[in-house]
Phi, psi and omega in degrees: 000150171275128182323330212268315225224349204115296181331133159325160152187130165255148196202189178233158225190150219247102197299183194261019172201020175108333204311191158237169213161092186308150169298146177107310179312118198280148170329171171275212194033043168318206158282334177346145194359081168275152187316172159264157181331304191313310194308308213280128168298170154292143162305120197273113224290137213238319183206094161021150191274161217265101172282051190053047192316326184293324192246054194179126181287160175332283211315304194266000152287314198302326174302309202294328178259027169048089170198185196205149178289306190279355178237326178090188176255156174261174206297323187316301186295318176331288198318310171333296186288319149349286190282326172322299212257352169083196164287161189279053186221176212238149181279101194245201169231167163310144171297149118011092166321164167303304190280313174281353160316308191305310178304275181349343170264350151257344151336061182203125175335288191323298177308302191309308192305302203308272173013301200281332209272010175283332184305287187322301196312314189286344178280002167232032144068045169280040191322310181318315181284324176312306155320297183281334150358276159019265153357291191270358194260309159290001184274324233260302172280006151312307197259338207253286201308237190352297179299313201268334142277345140248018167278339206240325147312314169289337147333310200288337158286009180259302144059065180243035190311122164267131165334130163265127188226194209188108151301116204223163170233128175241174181019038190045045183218110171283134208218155225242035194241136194312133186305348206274323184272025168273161184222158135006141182053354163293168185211112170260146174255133172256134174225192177309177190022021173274162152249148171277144202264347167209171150305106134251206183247097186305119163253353183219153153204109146271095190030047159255136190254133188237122172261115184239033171322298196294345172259299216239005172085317186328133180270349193265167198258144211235144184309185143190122184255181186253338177308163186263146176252154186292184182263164189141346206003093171280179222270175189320293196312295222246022147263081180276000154274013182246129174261155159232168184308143176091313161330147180231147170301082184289335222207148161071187181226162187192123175249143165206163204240138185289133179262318208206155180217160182050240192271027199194009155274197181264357170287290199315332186275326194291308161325320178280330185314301173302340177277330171293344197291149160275167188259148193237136157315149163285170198283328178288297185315311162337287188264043096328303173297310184288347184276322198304303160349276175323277165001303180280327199284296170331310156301345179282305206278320222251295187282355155315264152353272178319305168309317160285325201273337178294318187302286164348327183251356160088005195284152161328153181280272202349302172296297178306279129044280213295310198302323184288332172301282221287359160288317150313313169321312185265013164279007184241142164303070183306327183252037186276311178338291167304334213251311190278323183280336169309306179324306170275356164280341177271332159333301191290351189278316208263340182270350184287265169005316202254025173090004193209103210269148178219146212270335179240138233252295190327319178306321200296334164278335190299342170283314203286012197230325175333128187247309173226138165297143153230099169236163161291128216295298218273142205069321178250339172271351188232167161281339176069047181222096159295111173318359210337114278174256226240154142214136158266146185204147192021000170101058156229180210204136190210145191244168166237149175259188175085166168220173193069195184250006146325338185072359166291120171134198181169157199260135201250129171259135206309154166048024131100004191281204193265140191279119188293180158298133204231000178298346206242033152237338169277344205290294180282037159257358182260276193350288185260054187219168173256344176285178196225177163205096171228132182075062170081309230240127211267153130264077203133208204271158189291314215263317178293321173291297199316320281206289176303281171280003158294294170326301183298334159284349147236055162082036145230114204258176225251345176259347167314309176281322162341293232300300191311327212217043178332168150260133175239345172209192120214143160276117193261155201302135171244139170277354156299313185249353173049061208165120163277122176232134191247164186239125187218068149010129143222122151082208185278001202261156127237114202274136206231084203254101213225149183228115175176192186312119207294313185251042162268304196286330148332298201286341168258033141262152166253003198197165181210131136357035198268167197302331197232351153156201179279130175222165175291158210249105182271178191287327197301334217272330161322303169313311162314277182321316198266358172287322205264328169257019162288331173295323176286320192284022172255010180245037197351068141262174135300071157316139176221112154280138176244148164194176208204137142229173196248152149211152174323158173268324143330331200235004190267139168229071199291018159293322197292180166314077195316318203305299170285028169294303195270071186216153171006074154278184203211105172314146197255297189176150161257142182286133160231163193234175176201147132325071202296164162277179190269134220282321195268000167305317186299303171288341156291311180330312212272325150336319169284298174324307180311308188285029185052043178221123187282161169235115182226121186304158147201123196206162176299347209277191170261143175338329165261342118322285163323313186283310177320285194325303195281359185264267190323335178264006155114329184313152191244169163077167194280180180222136207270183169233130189322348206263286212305281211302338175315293185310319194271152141264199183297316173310295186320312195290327200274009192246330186246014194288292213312335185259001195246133178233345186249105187242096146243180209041075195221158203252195188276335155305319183269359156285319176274352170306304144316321158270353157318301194288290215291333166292331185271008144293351183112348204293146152286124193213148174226109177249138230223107183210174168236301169358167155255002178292320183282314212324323182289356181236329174280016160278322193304285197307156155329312168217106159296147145229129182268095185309138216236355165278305190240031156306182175250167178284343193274290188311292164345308182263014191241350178297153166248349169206132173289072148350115211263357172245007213041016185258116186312317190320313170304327182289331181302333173307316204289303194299297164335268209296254189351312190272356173255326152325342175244026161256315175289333170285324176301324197278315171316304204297308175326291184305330178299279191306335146329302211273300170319346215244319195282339169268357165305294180348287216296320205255354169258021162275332186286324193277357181298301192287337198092008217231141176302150197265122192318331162263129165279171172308332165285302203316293196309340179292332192258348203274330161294332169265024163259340157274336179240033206252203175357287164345276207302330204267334195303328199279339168301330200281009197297151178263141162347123163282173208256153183091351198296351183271339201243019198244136147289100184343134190296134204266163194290155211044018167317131152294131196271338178240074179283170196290273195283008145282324154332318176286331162294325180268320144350283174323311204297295190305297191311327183290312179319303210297312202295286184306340194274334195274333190270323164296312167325318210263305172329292209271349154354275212286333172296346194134157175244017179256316208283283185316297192291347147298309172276329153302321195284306196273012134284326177275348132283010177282309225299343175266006153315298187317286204302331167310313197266352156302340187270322158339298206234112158258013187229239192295184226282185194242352194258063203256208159272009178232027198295282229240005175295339198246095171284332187288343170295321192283311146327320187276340176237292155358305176300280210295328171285335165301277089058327193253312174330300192300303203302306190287308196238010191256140176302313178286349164287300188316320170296315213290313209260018183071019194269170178210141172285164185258147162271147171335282200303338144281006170274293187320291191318320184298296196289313162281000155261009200249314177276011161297341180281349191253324181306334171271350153282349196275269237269356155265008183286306182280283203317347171271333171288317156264057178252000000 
């Protein structure tokens, strides 16, 4: 609880070794790469079975686990237990060898397909096409193995995990010992900023607060008393007489006795969760594999195909044979493989740059398909900063601006009036607290930072006024009386400065704060106070009452009893504070909308919270409660997910149920977490994303991409990048196959025609490596086409070679076929070196061309981004350069069979050559004005 008001409150706290440690951040030794169902040895039995520990008083946990508060286990039964329940450690598995990190990079159709076709190749002594396979194939798990290990290298360095050790008391003498070694019935001492090494049962609490964000989501850090709960198993959150492993101490001592250890903690259920999630292909791999698929079948038909009409035709078997492989050959794409992990290593580059490590190269697209976000509120839609927002201050009402603990901002009065003196509402807001702010960065409780950077904005900073206004006493805050007070000596004076729950200081004040001094606190002026703080907390802020007394200096004693001082007091003002959103959520949300892609909050937090935060973050639609999702089942929840933007108070079952319901709508889900609460539903999604400052280490690792700033704002970038990597991979794939589609056309329309086959075996060597060379690769390097943010996600199970782009590509191969065939047949009567030169050096213009039909496959290719991808222009440039030499230098001619051309066959070349974009530019517009 927060000391001042009551209140949940959370903070970031000064760590056992100096550290600064945001609230929420869990012990080390986290879940990272826990075992799989397949995997997991047996289980070692961990804790006596869990008699509802929360609904027994301390006395009767300490019976049931045969121990004493005052004495502990002696080290013999420790040891005993030790071996009974085994260690106090979560199951994990060995890292991923190197060499199956490696293999794992051919686990792919496509890869498989090649494979079979180096086989063919070697079996008509094709050595060259056998080599470059090879190649592109092992180049290909090269570069996928080197990105997706350093990306796991860099993971690993946000890794800041400290060795965990656990104060305990045994044989009644407190000790030192590795967390591994609790056991059941121990009883550990807490003090701030340690974290708990297991589960238990509180037997002592001195104004101790636990932030227990990273488990149960609650952003504010929850009180913990020793009373007993009725039975019922309430929810994680709301069991305060219970600690759990991982969780940290903000505030306060805490003695407690372990109820549960290891795998049989609430870490440990979270674990068995993640081992259940299945591993899934990404959306790309899906189709990669089914176009390999597509791919192999066409290669079947195609050495078919061939093979009866040679047979048919009386042609040699030998030839026919060979002729029909290297044509399968040349119908698998060989470098698509090498072409999409470059796309996607460069993906993985730009994304990194933009803040966001993403752990699997497959993956790097899988945002760009993303339909709905489900993210977590508190740290990535909000900041994990409590605010001062709104004061009542004399009976006006005043907002503040700025967010954080920085002191940046300032306080504004409604309709522009003039601003009172506001010290006697900041003095004890510096004043009467133990947290600090240095350097930005809170020390202590959350609810004192607001308070504290509520002061410095307004021109009182918190160690000046110390230095001025030594404390001289304190009440220090109790959830009995619920409010803090410091004593601070002037003169003949002592100043009494109290902070806490506005109607517990309602009830003890007598006098109120007005504009012309201290008046008596009349029904009107009461009536105020409680108006202005029914108003903030329907605006689900966090009131804070501030109030003062003046006392004699002569009458004062701080040996004596303080309490009775905290009577008729003189109200000062009220504070309310919030959790602000992130400046920039709002407007990536609004970014998302544009793109089709839903945002659905979900968080631990309470139902009326949550709905202010998604009302400030623009979010729409109702909202369900872990109570709500407790009721649906998965069918159900999938009938009503699509109208719901809000899931709050849910627990790590009810997260993966959700993405359960929205996968089983069809949905693409990205799931947004820091927790270790979240981890089983960002194992679940399609793509976890893991906050990677005060994310954990177990969400990290269950995650496939980190965020390196905690800022939502980032994944729009990510979603951006992704949908243009699967666009650039689509651009690729048109032109390849394109190009492939036109030279099947071309040599089985010649063997159709009666015609000599247009090509030798070196031209097809060049016309590939103008598809899989430069050309081709520069189109991964393509920049976002305009609109692409404002396009709806491509719907799931989309194809990368769909029905009517195939007829499209079709469309393509047959014009490449039509023209090559009709100058081959034109340049007959000339040679047959002069015809095989002009054909040849026209189905290369035709992928001159054919690159900008593959640039735009909807709108015109002649956009404002004509000349932006200078490395495409360089690249063709080069080929054309290149093809000159080919034509017209004498030491070429022999290699490749050329004669050189006259101008006007370069002209001839050229204009059968731009028929293809021309007749695509004019089926383009017609369609647009249809």
């Amino acid at each position: 609880m927060c000391r001042s008001c009551g209140r949940p409150s959370g903070s970031a706290f000064r760590g056992p070794e100096g550290e600064v440690v945001p609230a929420g951040l869990p012990a080390s030794g986290g879940i990272g790469g826990l075992l799989t169902n397949a995997e997991a040895p047996a289980m070692t039995k961990h804790a006596p079975q869990d008699p509802a520990w929360y609904s027994l008083s301390p006395q009767e946990c300490l019976q049931r686990l045969a121990t004493t508060a005052e004495q502990g286990l002696s080290p013999a039964e420790a040891a005993r237990r030790l071996r009974e329940y085994g260690p106090n450690q979560l199951t994990a598995r060995p890292p991923r060898p190197v060499w199956r990190k490696f293999l794992d990079q051919f686990k792919n159709v496509l890869v498989l397909v090649l494979l079979a076709t180096t086989v063919l190749a070697a079996a008509v002594g094709d050595v060259k096409d056998v080599v470059v396979i090879l190649v592109v194939v092992v180049f290909n798990a090269t570069l996928g193995f080197y990105q997706e290990h350093r990306a796991e290298a860099t993971l690993a360095a946000l890794s800041k995990m400290l060795a965990q050790h656990a104060r305990v008391r045994r044989e009644g003498r407190p000790q030192e010992i590795a967390a591994e070694q609790l056991v059941p019935g121990d009883v550990v001492l807490l003090e701030a900023g340690d974290r708990v090494p297991a589960d238990g049962r509180v037997l002592v609490a001195h104004n101790a607060e636990v932030a227990e964000a990273a488990l149960t989501g609650e952003s504010q850090a929850v009180g913990k008393q020793v009373g007993t709960l009725p039975p019922g198993t309430p929810a994680l959150a709301e069991r305060v007489n219970m600690a759990f492993m991982n969780t940290v101490v903000t505030r306060g001592r805490l003695e407690l006795v372990v109820t549960a250890t290891g795998m049989t903690t609430e870490m440990g259920r979270i674990s068995g969760l993640l081992a259940a999630a299945p591993e899934h292909p990404t959306p790309l791999q899906a189709q990669l594999d089914g176009l390999g698929k597509r791919l192999a079948l066409i290669a079947g038909v195609v050495v078919a195909l061939i093979f009866g009409l040679g047979i048919l035709r009386g042609a040699p078997l030998l030839q026919t044979v060979m002729t029909s492989i290297a044509l399968a050959v040349a119908a698998i794409p060989e470098g698509l493989p090498a072409v999409v992990t470059v796309i996607l290593a460069i993906g993985m580059k730009r994304i990194m740059k933009n803040r966001a490590i993403v752990k699997k190269l497959s993956a790097v697209e899988t945002l760009g398909s993303t339909t709905v976000i489900c993210s977590d509120k508190t740290g990535t839609l909000t900041l994990n900063q409590m605010t001062a927002c709104r004061l009542f201050y004399q009976g006006r009402h005043f907002a503040v601006s700025g967010e954080g603990y920085s002191g940046q901002g300032a306080i504004h009065a409604e309709n522009n009036a003039a601003l009172p003196d506001f010290q006697p509402l900041l003095l004890p807001a510096a004043l009467c607290a133990d947290s600090r702010i240095h350097e930005g960065q809170l020390l202590g409780d959350p609810t004192e930072g607001a308070l504290l950077a509520l002061a410095a904005k307004g021109g009182i900073a918190q160690d000046a006024a110390t230095a001025q206004h030594p404390r001289r006493a304190e009440i220090p805050f109790d959830s009995a009386h619920k409010f803090m007070a410091t004593f601070h000596p002037a003169g003949g004076q002592v100043h009494m400065l109290v902070k806490g729950a506005p109607d517990v200081l309602l009830a003890r004040a007598g006098s109120v704060l007005g504009a012309t001094g201290e008046v008596v606190l009349d029904e009107a002026a009461r009536a105020g106070f409680e108006a202005a703080n029914t108003a903030f907390a329907g605006q689900a802020l966090r009131v804070l009452a501030v109030a003062r007394r003046t006392i004699p200096a002569a009458e004062f004693d701080p040996a004596a009893p303080l309490m009775p001082w905290a009577d008729s007091l003189c109200l000062v003002g009220l504070v309310g504070l919030i959790d602000p959103p992130r400046p920039e959520a709002r407007e990536a949300i609004r970014q998302c909308r544009e793109a089709g892609v839903q945002v659905k909050m979900i968080t631990g937090d309470h139902s009326a919270t949550a709905t202010a935060i998604a009302r400030e973050l623009g979010l729409t639609g109702a909202m369900l409660t872990g109570a709500d999702l407790d009721r649906l089942g998965v069918e159900e929840l999938a009938g009503r997910i699509e109208q719901t933007g809000v899931f709050a108070r849910v627990a790590p079952e009810h997260k993966v149920k959700i993405v359960q319901a929205l996968k089983a709508r069809g949905h693409i889900v990205a799931m947004t977490g820091d927790g270790v609460n979240d981890a089983p539903a960002l194992k679940n999604a399609d793509i976890g994303v893991a906050m990677g400052i005060t994310g954990t280490e177990v969400t990290r690792e269950a995650a496939t991409m980190v965020l390196t700033d905690d800022n939502f704002a980032t994944i729009v970038g990510a979603v951006r990048e992704g949908r243009t990597i699967y666009d650039n991979i689509v651009k690729f794939v048109r032109f390849q196959l394109s190009t492939n589609i036109g030279a099947i056309l071309t040599v089985l329309g010649a063997q159709l025609l009666g015609l000599p086959t247009p090509f030798t075996a070196i031209q097809l060597l060049w016309i590939n490596i103008i598809m899989d060379g430069p050309p081709a690769m520069t189109l991964g390097l393509e920049a976002a086409r305009p609109g692409i943010m404002q396009e709806p996600p491509r719907r799931a199970g989309a194809r990368i070679l769909s029905l009517s782009r195939f007829w499209r590509l079709l469309l393509y191969g047959l014009i490449m076929a039509a023209g090559t065939l009709g100058v081959f047949h034109y340049a007959q009567p000339y040679g047959e070196v002069y015809a095989l030169t002009l054909a040849f050096t026209t189905f290369v213009l035709f992928q001159f061309f054919n690159v900008f039909n593959a640039r735009a496959e909807h709108g015109s290719t002649f956009n404002r981004l004509f000349f932006s991808n200078g490395r495409l222009w360089l690249a063709l440039a080069a080929v054309a350069g290149l093809q000159v030499l080919v034509v017209q230098w004498p030491a070429a001619q022999l290699i490749f069979h050329t004669t050189a051309l006259t101008a006007q066959d370069w002209a001839l070349a050229l204009a059968v050559a731009f028929s293809i974009l021309l007749l695509d530019e004019g089926c383009k517009l017609m369609l647009r004005l249809l």
